[in-house]
Wavefront OBJ file of the C-alpha trace (Angstrom):
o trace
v 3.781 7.924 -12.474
v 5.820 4.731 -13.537
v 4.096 3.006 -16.567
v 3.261 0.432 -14.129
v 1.116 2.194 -12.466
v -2.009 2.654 -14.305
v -3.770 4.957 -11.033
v -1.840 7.733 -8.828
v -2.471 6.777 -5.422
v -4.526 9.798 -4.217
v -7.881 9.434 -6.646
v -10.932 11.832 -6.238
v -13.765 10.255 -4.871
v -15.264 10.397 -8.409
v -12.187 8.243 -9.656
v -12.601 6.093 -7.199
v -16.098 5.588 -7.787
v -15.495 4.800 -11.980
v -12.348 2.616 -11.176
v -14.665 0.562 -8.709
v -17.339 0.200 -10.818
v -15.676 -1.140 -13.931
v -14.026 -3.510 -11.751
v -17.620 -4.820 -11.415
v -17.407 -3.542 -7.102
v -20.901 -1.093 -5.626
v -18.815 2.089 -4.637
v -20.620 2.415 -1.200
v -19.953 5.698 1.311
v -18.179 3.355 3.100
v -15.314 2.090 0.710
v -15.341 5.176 -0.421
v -14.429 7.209 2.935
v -11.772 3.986 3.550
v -10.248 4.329 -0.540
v -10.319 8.003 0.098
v -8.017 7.667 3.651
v -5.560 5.014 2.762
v -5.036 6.476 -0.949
v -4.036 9.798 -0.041
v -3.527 9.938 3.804
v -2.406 6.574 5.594
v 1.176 5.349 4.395
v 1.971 1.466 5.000
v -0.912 1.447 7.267
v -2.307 -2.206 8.641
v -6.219 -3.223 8.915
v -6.165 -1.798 12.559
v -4.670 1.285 12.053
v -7.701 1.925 9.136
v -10.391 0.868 11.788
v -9.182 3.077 14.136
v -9.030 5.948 11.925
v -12.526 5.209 10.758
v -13.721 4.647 13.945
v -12.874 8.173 14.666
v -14.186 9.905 11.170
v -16.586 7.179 10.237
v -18.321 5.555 13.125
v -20.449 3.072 11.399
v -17.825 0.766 9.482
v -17.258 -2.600 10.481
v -14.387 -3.976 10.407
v -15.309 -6.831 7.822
v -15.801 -3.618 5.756
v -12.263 -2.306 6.414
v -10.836 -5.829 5.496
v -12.857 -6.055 1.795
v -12.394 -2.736 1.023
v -8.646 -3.406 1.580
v -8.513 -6.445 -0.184
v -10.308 -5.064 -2.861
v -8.858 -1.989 -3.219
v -5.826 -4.689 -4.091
v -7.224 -6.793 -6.035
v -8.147 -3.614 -8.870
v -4.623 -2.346 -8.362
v -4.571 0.680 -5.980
v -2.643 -1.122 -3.390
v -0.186 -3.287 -2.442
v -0.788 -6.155 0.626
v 2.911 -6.466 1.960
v 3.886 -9.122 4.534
v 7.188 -8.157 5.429
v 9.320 -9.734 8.374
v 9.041 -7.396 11.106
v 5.225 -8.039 11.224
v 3.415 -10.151 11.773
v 0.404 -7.858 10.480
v -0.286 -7.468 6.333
v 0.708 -3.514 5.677
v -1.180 -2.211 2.800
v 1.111 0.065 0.825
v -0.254 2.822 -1.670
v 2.712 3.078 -3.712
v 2.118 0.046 -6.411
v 5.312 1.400 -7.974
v 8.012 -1.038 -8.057
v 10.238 -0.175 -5.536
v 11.778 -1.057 -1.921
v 11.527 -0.173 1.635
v 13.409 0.981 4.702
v 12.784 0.063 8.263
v 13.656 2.278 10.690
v 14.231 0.201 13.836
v 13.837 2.517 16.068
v 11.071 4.513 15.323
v 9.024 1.587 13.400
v 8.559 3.721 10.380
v 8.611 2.441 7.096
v 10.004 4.709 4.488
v 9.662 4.051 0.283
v 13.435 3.770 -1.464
v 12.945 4.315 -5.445
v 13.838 1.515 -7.404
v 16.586 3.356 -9.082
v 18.820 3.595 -5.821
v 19.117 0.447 -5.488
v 21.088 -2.552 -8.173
v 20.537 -5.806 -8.482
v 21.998 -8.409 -10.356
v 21.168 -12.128 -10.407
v 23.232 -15.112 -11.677
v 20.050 -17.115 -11.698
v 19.772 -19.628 -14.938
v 17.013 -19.196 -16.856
v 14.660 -21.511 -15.646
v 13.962 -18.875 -12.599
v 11.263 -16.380 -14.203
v 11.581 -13.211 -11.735
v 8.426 -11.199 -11.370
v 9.352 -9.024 -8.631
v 11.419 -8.585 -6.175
v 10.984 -7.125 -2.551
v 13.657 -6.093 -0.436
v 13.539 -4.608 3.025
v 16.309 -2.832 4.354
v 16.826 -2.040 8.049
v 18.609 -0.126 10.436
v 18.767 3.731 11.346
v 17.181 7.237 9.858
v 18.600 10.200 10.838
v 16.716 13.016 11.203
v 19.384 15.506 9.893
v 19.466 13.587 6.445
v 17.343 12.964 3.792
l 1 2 3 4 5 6 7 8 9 10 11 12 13 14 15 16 17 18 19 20 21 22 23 24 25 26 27 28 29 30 31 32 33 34 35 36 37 38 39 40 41 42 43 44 45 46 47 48 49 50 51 52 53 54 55 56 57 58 59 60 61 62 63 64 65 66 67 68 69 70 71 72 73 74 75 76 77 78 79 80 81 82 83 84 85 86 87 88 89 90 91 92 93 94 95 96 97 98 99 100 101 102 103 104 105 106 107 108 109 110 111 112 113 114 115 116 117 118 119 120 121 122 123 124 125 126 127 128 129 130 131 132 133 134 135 136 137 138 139 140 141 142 143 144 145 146
């Protein structure tokens, strides 16, 4: 876990609960069953994707639930809201390590690249503070190599 990252992305339900809490949020059954799915099971999933899977495994959960449990679940650090430009949708990411992503434009899926495999180097002067930087890369995966 990067230094950065103060919470590994799949929490028990208990750390969920305490890391809720002191961020001042009711841990409900609710955001709890959504924190538990998109922590450890979902990958770059969107709000719809999480409604559908809760529609499925937890009937009862609105989807004004799904959205401030998302946004939440940002806002304390668990997640990332990404709006990158082949969507038009906001894909919540559960890796809030700094690092980059690969499109694959066939298939749609979007694949983590550590920040080590990848160099940048600015000539900006200093009057440009850089606090991150997000990169998507797209093209082809193959399925032979890793």
């Amino acid at each position: 876990m990067n230094e950065a990252n103060k919470y590994p992305s799949c929490l028990t339900t208990k750390e969920i609960e305490n890391i809720l809490k002191a961020s001042g949020v009711q841990s409900t059954a609710q955001r709890l069953a959504v924190s538990r799915y998109v922590l450890c099971e979902a990958s770059h999933c969107t709000v719809e994707e999480v409604k559908d899977w809760a529609d499925q495994n937890f009937p009862k959960i609105s989807l004004a639930t799904v959205y401030n449990t998302l946004n939440i679940l940002v806002e304390v650090g668990l997640l990332k809201a990404l709006k990158l430009s082949h969507s038009d949708k906001v894909i919540y990411d559960n890796n809030v390590d700094n690092h980059y992503h690969f499109l694959d434009e066939q298939t749609g899926e979007l694949s983590d690249i550590s920040s080590d495999k990848i160099d940048f180097k600015t000539s900006l002067n200093e009057s440009f503070k850089i606090n991150s930087i997000d990169v998507l890369i797209k093209g082809t995966k193959s399925i032979n190599k890793v």
